[in-house]
MIMI-414240 format. One record per residue (C-alpha): x, y, z negated; chain; residue number from 0; residue in one letter. Coordinates in nm, 2 decimals. Each point is the difference from the previous one (the first is absolute). Layout:
N
<atom X="X" Y="Y" Z="Z" chaine="A" num="NUM" residu="A"/>
...
//
This chain:
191
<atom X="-29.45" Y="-1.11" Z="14.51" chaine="A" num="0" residu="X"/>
<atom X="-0.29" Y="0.08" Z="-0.26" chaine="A" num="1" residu="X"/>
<atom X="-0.19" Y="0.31" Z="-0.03" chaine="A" num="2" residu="X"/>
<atom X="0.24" Y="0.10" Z="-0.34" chaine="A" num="3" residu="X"/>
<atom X="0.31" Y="-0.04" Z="0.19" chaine="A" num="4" residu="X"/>
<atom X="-0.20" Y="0.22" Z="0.33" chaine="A" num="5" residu="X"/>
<atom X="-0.07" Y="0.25" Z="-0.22" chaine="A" num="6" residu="X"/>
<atom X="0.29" Y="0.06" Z="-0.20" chaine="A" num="7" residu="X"/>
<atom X="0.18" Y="-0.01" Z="0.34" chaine="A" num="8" residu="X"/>
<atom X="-0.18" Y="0.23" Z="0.18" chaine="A" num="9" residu="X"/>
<atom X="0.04" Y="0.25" Z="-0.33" chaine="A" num="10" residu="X"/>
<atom X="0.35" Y="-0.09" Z="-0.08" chaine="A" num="11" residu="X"/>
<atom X="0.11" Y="0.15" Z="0.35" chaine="A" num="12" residu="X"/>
<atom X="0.11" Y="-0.33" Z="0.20" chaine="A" num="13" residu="X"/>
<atom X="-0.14" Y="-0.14" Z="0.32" chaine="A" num="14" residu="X"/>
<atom X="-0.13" Y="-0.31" Z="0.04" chaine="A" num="15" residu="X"/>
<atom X="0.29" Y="-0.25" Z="0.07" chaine="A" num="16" residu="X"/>
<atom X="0.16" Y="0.10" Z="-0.37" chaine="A" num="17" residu="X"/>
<atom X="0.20" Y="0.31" Z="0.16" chaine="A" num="18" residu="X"/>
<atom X="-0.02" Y="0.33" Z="-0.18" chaine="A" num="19" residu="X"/>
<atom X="-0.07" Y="0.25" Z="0.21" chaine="A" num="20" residu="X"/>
<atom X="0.25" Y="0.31" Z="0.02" chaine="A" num="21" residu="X"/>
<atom X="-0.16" Y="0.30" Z="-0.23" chaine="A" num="22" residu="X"/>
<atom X="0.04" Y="0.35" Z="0.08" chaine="A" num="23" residu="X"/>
<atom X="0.25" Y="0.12" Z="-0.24" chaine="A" num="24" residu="X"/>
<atom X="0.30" Y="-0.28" Z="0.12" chaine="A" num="25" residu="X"/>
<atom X="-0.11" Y="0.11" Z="0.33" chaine="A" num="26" residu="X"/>
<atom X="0.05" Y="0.41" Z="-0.09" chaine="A" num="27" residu="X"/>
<atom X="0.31" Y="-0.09" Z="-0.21" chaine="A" num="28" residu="X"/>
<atom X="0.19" Y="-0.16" Z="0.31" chaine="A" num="29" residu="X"/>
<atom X="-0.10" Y="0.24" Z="0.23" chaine="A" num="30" residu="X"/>
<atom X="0.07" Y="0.33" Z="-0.24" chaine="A" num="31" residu="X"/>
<atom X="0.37" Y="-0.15" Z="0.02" chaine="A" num="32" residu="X"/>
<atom X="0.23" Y="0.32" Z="0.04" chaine="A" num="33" residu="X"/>
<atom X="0.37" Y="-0.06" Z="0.09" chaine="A" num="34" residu="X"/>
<atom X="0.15" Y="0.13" Z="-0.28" chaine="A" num="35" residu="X"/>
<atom X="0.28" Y="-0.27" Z="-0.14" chaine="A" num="36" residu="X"/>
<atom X="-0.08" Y="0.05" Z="-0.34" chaine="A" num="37" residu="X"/>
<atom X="-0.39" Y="-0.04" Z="0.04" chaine="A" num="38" residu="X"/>
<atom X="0.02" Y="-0.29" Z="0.21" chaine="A" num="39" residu="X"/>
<atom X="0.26" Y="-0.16" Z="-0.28" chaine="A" num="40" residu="X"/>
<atom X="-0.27" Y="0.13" Z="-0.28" chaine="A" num="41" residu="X"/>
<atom X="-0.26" Y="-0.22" Z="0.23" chaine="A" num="42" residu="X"/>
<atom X="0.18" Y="-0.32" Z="0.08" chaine="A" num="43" residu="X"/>
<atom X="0.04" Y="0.03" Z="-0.40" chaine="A" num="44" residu="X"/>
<atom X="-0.31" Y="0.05" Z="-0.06" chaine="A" num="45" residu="X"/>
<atom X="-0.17" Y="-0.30" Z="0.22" chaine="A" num="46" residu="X"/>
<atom X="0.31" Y="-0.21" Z="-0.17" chaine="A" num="47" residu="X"/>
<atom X="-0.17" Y="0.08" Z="-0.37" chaine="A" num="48" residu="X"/>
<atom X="-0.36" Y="-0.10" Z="0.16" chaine="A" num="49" residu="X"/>
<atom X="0.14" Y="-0.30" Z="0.15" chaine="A" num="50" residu="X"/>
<atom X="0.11" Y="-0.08" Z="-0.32" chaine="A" num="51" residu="X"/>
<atom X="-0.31" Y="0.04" Z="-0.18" chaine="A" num="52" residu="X"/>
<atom X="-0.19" Y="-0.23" Z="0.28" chaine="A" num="53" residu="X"/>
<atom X="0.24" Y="-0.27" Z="-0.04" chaine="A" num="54" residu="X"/>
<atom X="-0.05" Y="0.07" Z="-0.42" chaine="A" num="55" residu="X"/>
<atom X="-0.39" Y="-0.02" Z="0.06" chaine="A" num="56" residu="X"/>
<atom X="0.05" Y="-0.29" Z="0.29" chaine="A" num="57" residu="X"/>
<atom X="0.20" Y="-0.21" Z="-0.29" chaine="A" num="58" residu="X"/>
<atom X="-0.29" Y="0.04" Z="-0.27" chaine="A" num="59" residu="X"/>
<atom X="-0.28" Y="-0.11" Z="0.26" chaine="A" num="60" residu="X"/>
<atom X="0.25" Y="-0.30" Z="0.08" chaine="A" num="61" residu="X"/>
<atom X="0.03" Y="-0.10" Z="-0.34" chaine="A" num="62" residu="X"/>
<atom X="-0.34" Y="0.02" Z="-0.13" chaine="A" num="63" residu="X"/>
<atom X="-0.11" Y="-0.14" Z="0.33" chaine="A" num="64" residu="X"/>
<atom X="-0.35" Y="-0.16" Z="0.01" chaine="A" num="65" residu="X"/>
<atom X="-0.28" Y="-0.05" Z="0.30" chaine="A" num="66" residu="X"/>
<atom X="-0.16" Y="0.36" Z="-0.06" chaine="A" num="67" residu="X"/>
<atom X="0.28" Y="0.19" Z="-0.01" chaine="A" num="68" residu="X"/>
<atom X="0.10" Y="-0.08" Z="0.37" chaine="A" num="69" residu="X"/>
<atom X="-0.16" Y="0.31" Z="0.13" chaine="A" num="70" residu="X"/>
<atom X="0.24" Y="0.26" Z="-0.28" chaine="A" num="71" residu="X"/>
<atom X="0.28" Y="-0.26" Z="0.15" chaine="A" num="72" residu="X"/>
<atom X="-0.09" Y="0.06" Z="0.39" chaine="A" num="73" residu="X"/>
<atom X="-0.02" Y="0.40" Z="-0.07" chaine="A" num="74" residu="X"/>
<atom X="0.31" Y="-0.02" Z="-0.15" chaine="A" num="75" residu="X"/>
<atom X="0.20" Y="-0.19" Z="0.22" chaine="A" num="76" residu="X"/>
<atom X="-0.14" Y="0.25" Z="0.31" chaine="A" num="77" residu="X"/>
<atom X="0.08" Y="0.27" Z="-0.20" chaine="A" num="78" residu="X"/>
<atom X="0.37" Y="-0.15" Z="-0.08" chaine="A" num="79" residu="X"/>
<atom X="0.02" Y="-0.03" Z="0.37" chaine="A" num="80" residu="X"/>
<atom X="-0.20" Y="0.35" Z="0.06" chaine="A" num="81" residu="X"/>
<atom X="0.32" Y="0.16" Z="-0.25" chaine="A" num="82" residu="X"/>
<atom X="0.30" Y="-0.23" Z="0.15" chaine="A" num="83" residu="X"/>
<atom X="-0.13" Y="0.17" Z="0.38" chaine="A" num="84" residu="X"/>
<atom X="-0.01" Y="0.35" Z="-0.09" chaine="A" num="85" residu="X"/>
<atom X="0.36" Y="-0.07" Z="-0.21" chaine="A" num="86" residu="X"/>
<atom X="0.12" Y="-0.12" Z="0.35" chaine="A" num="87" residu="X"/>
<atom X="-0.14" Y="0.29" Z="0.14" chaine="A" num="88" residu="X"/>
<atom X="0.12" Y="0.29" Z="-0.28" chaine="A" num="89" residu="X"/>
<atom X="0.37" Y="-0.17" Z="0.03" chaine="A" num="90" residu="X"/>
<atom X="0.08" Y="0.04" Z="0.38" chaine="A" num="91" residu="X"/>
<atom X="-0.04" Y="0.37" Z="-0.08" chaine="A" num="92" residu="X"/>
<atom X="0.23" Y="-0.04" Z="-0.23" chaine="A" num="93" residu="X"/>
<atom X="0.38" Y="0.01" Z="0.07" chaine="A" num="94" residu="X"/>
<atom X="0.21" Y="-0.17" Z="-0.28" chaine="A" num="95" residu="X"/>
<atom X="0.30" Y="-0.16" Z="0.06" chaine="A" num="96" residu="X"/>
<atom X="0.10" Y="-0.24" Z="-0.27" chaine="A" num="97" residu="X"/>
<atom X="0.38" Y="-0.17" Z="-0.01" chaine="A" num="98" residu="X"/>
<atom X="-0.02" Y="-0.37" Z="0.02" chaine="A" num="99" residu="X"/>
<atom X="0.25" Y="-0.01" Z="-0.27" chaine="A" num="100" residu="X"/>
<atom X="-0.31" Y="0.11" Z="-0.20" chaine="A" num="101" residu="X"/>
<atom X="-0.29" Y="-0.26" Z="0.10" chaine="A" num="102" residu="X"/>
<atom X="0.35" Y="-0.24" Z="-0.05" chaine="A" num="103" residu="X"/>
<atom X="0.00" Y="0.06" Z="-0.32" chaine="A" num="104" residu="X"/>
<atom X="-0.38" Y="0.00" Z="-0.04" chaine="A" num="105" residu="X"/>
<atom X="-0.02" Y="-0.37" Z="0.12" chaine="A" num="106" residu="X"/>
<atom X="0.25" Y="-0.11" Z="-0.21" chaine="A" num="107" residu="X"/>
<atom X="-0.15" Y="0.13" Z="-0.28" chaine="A" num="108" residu="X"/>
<atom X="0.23" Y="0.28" Z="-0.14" chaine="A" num="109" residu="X"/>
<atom X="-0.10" Y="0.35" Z="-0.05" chaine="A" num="110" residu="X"/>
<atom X="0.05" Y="0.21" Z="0.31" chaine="A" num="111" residu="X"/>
<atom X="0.12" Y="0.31" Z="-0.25" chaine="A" num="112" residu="X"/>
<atom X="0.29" Y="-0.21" Z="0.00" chaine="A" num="113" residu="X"/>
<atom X="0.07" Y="0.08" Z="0.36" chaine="A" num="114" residu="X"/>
<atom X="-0.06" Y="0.37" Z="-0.09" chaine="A" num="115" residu="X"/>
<atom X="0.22" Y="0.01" Z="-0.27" chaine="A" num="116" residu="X"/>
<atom X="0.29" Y="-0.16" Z="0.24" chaine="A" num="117" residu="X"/>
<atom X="-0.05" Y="0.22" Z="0.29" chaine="A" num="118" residu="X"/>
<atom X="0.04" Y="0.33" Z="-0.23" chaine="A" num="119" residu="X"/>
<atom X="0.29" Y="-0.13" Z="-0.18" chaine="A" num="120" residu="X"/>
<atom X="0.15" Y="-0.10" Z="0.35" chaine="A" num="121" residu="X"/>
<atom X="-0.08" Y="0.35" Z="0.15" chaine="A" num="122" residu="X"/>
<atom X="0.13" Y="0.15" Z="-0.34" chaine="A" num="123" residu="X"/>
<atom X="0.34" Y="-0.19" Z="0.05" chaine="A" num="124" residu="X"/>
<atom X="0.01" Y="0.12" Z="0.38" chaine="A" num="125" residu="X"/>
<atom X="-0.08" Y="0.36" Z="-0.14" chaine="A" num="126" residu="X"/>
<atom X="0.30" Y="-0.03" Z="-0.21" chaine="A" num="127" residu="X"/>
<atom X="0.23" Y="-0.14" Z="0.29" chaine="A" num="128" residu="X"/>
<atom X="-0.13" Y="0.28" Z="0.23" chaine="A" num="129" residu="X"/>
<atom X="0.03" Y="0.30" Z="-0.30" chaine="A" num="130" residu="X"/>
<atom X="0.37" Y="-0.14" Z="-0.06" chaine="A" num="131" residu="X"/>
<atom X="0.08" Y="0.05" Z="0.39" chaine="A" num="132" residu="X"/>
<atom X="-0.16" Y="0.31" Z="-0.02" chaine="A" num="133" residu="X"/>
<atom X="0.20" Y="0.13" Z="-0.28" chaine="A" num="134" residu="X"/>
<atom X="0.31" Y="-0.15" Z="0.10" chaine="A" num="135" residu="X"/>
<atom X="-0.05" Y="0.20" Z="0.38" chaine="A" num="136" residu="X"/>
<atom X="-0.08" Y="0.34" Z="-0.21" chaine="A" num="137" residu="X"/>
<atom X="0.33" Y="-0.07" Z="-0.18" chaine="A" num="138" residu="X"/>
<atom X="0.19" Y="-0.05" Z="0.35" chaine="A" num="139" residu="X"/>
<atom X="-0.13" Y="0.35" Z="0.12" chaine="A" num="140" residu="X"/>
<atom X="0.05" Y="0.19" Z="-0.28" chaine="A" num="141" residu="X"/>
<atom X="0.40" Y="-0.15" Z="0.00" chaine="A" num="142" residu="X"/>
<atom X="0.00" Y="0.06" Z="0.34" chaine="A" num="143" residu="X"/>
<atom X="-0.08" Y="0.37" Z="0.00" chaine="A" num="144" residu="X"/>
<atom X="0.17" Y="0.05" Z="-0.30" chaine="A" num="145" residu="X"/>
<atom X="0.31" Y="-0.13" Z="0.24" chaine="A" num="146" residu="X"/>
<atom X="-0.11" Y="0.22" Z="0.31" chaine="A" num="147" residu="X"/>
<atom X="-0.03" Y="0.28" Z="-0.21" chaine="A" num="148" residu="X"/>
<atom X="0.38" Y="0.00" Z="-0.16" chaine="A" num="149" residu="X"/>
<atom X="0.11" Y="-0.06" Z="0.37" chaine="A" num="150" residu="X"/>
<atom X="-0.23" Y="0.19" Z="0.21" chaine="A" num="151" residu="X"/>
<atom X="-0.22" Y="0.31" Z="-0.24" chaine="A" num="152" residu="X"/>
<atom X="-0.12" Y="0.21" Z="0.28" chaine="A" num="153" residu="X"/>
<atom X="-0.16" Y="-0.30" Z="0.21" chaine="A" num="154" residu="X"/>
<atom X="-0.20" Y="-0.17" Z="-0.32" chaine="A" num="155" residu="X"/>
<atom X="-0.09" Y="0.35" Z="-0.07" chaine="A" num="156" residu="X"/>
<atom X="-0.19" Y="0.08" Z="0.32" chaine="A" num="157" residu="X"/>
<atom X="-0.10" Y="-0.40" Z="-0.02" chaine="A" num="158" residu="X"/>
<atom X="-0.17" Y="0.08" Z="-0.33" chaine="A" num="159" residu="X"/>
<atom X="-0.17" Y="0.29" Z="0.15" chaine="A" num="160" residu="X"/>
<atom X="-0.16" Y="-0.17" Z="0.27" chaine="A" num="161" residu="X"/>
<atom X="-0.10" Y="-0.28" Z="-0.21" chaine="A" num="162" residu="X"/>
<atom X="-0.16" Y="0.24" Z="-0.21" chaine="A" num="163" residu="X"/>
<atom X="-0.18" Y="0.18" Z="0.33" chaine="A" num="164" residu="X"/>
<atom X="-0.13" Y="-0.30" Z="0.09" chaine="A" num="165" residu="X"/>
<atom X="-0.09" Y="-0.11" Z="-0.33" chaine="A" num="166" residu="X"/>
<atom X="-0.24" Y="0.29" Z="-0.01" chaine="A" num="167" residu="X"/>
<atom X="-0.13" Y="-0.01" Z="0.34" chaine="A" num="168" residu="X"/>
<atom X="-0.08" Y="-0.34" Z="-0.04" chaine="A" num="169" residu="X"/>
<atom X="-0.24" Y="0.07" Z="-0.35" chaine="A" num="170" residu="X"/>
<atom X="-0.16" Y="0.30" Z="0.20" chaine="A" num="171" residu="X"/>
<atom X="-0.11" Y="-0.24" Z="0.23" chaine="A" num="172" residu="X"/>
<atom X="-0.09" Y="-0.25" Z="-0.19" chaine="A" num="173" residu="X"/>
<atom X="-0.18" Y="0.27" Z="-0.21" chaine="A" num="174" residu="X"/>
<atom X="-0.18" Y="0.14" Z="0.31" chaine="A" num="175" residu="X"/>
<atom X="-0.13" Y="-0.38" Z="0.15" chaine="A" num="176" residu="X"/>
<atom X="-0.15" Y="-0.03" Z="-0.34" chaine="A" num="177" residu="X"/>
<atom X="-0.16" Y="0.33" Z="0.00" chaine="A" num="178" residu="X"/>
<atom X="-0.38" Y="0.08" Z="0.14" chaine="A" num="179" residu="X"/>
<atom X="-0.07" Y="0.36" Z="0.20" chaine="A" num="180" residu="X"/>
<atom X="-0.19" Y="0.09" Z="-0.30" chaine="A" num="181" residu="X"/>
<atom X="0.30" Y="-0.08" Z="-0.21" chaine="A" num="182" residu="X"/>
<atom X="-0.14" Y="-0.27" Z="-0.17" chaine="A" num="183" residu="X"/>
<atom X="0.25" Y="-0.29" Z="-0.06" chaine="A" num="184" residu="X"/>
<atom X="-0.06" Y="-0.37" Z="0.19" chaine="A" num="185" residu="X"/>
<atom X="-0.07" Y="-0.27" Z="-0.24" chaine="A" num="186" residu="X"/>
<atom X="0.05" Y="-0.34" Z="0.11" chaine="A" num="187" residu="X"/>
<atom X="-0.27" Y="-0.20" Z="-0.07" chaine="A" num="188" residu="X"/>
<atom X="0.05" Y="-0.30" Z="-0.26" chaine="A" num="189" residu="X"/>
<atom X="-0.11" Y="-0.41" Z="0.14" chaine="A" num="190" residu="X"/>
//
């Protein structure tokens, strides 16, 4: 190694054998790493998009390589390596479960919005199926106490009472778990 090459890489921030030595704001990055899903997403997406821009800058310093510009290609490829680690390192905090029908579709080379699209219009059709049952089970008990109540007013009368009761009761206490001493109102938080 000549004394250029020792000098731009004791400056440039690598040791000696061509490896770039760690600097303190990837080291304060990793370890200020709070557990909050949408931070650590916000992160991963983050070191993706630097990644990105190292494998931009690795590809020009490939492609207009000549002797001198070995060191720019060393400090690059640590710092490819440096970015790929602490990626590694951002996703295991990081809990995202993707359907294989998804990366399917990735390898063969169709948009995965595709998928997307077919899982809402199959969940829309199952919607439909489900609101049809519903409505059709609505109908049965309306016919049915239209039925009881021609044969047997007194009993549906004292039925709808209770149901009514209980109705109520059931909205008080719904209202009252959701309520704070101070009579503030529990908000559940958004993900």
């Amino acid at each position: 190694m000549d004394s250029s090459q020792s000098t731009a890489t004791g400056t440039g921030g690598s040791s000696g054998n061509g490896m770039m030595a760690p600097q303190a704001n990837d080291n304060a990055t990793t370890a200020s790493v709070v557990d909050d899903p949408k931070q650590n997403l916000n992160q991963v997406i983050n070191s993706i998009q630097k990644t990105l821009g190292l494998l931009h800058q690795l590809y020009l310093t490939v492609s207009s390589f000549n002797a001198s510009s070995q060191l720019p290609l060393l400090q690059r490829l640590n710092s490819l390596v440096l970015e790929l680690d602490n990626m590694v390192k951002l996703s295991e905090k990081c809990n995202i479960q993707v359907p294989m029908e998804v990366l399917n579709q990735i390898d063969d080379g169709k948009n995965p919005d595709e998928f997307t699209r077919d899982v809402l219009n199959s969940c829309i059709a199952k919607n439909q199926i489900t609101k049809g049952k519903t409505d059709a089970f609505k109908g049965l008990r309306k016919h049915l106490l239209e039925e009881l109540e021609q044969t047997f007013p007194d009993e549906v009368e004292s039925y709808r009472e209770i149901r009514a009761a209980s109705a109520a009761e059931l909205k008080r206490q719904a209202q009252a778990q959701s309520m704070m001493p101070n009579g503030d109102m529990k908000v559940k938080p958004e993900l």
